[in-house]
C-alpha positions in Angstrom: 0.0 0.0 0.0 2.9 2.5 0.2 3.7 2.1 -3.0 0.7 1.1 -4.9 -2.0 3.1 -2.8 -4.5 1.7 -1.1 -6.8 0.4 -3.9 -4.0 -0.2 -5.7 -4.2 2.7 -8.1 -0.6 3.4 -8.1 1.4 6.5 -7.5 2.5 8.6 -10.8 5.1 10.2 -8.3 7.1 7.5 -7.4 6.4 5.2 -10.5 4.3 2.8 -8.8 1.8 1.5 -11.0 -1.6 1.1 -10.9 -2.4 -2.8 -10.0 -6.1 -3.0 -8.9 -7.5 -5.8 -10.8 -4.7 -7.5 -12.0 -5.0 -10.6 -13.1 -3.8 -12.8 -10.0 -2.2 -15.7 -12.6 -0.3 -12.9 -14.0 0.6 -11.6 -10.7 1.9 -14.4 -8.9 4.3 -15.2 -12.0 5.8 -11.7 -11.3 6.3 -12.1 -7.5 8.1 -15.0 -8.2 10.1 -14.0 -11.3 11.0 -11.2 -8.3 11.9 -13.5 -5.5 13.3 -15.5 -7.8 15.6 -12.9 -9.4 13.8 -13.6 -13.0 12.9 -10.2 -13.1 14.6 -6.8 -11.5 18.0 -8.2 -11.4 19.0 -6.5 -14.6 21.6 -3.5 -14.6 19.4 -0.1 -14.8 16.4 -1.5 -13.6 16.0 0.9 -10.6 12.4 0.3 -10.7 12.6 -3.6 -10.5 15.0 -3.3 -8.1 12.6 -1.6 -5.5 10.0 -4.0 -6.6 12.3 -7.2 -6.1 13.4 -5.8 -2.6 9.4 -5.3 -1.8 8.6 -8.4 -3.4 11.5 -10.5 -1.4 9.1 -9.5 1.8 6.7 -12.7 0.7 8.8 -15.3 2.1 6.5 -18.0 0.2 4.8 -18.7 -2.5 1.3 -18.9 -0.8 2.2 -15.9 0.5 2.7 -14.2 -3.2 -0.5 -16.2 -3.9 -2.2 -14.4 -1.2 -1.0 -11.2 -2.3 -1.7 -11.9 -6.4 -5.3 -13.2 -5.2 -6.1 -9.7 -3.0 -4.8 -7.7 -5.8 -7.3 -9.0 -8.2 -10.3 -9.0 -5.9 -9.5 -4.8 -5.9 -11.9 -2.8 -8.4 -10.1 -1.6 -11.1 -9.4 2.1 -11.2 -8.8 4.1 -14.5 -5.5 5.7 -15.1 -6.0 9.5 -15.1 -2.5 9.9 -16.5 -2.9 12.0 -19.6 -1.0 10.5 -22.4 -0.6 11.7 -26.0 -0.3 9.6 -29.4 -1.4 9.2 -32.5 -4.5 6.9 -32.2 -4.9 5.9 -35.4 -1.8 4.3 -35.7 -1.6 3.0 -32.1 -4.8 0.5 -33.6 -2.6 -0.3 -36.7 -0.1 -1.1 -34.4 -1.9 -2.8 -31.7 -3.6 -5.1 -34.4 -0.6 -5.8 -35.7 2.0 -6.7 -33.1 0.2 -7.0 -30.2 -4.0 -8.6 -30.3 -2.3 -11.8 -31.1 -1.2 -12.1 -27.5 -3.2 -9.5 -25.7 -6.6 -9.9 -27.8 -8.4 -7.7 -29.6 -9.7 -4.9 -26.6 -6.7 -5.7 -24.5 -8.1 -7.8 -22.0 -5.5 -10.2 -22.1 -5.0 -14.1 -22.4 -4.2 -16.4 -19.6 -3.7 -19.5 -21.6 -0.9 -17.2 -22.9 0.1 -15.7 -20.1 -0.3 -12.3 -21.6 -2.0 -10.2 -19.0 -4.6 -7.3 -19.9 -3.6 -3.8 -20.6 -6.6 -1.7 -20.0 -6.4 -0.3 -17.3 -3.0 0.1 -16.7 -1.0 2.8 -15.8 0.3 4.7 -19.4 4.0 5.5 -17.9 4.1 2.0 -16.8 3.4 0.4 -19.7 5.9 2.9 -21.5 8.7 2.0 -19.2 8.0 -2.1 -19.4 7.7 -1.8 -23.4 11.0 -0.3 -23.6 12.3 -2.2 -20.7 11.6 -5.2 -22.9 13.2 -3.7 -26.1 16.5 -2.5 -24.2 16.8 -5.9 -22.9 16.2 -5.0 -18.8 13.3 -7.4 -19.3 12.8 -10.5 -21.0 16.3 -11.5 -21.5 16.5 -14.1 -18.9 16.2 -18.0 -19.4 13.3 -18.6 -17.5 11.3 -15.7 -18.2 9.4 -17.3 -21.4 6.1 -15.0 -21.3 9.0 -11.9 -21.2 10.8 -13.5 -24.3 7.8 -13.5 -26.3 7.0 -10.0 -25.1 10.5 -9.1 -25.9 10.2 -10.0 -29.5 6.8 -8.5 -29.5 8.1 -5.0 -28.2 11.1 -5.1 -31.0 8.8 -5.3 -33.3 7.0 -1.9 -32.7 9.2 0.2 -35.1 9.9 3.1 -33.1 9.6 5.2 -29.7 6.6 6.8 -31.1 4.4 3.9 -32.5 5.3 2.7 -28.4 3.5 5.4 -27.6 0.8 5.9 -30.4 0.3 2.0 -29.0 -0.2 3.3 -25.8 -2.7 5.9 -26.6 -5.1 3.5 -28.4 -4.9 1.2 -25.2 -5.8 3.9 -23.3 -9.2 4.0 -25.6 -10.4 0.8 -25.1 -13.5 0.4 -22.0 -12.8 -1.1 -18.7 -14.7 -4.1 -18.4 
């Protein structure tokens, strides 16, 4: 809750995203790609860093079941980040590189393991999209999901389709 808020809607300030509603699957992989030094072990990754020292705090893995399973039972909260792009490209871009994984209206697919986007934070999904194509995420052997989203990431040509990506998310309707 210091971080995250106390519905989980994040803090813009610090760079703690907004997690209410998360899927709890999706979750618990990352508290345990944290503990297990999977993910915020990379050079320049002052943000995973803090997370995997916060994480490390959930000495188990029913304990970081506990804490995936609360996080999802919070009511999602809408970013109210303002973030600019172009939106028309953002959808030629989403449909492109990323529905395959993430479906059509960003809601995500656990079978994949590809969690949904609406909803989250606009920052936060900046920094973990280029996270992924500078290599701070997704680079490490047992991080599959991240590998796929590495590839995924690359293949958004530039900073500003990341961003016109981004601003199309931020279009689509809680559900």
């Amino acid at each position: 809750m210091a971080c995250h808020g106390l519905k989980g809607e994040g803090n813009a300030n610090i760079g703690a995203p907004n997690i209410a509603g998360m899927d709890a699957v999706y979750v618990t992989r990352q508290l345990n790609h944290f503990a297990a030094g999977v993910r915020g072990a990379a050079p320049n990754d002052g943000y995973g860093a803090q997370m995997r020292a916060a994480a490390s705090l959930l000495k188990t893995d029913a304990d970081r079941q506990a804490m995936a399973g609360y996080i999802a039972a919070l009511a999602k909260v809408p970013s109210r980040v303002a973030y600019k792009g172009a939106i028309n490209n953002g959808s030629t871009q989403y449909n492109a590189v990323c529905s395959s994984c993430h479906e059509a209206r960003a809601q995500g697919n656990q079978q994949m393991g590809a969690p949904a986007l609406i909803g989250l934070d606009p920052n936060y999904m900046e920094r973990q999209i280029m996270a992924f194509r500078e290599g701070r995420r997704g680079a490490h052997p047992d991080d599959k999901q991240g590998a796929l989203m590495k590839v995924g990431a690359s293949m958004l040509p530039d900073t500003q389709s990341v961003h016109d990506v981004i601003a199309y998310i931020l279009t689509l309707n809680l559900k």
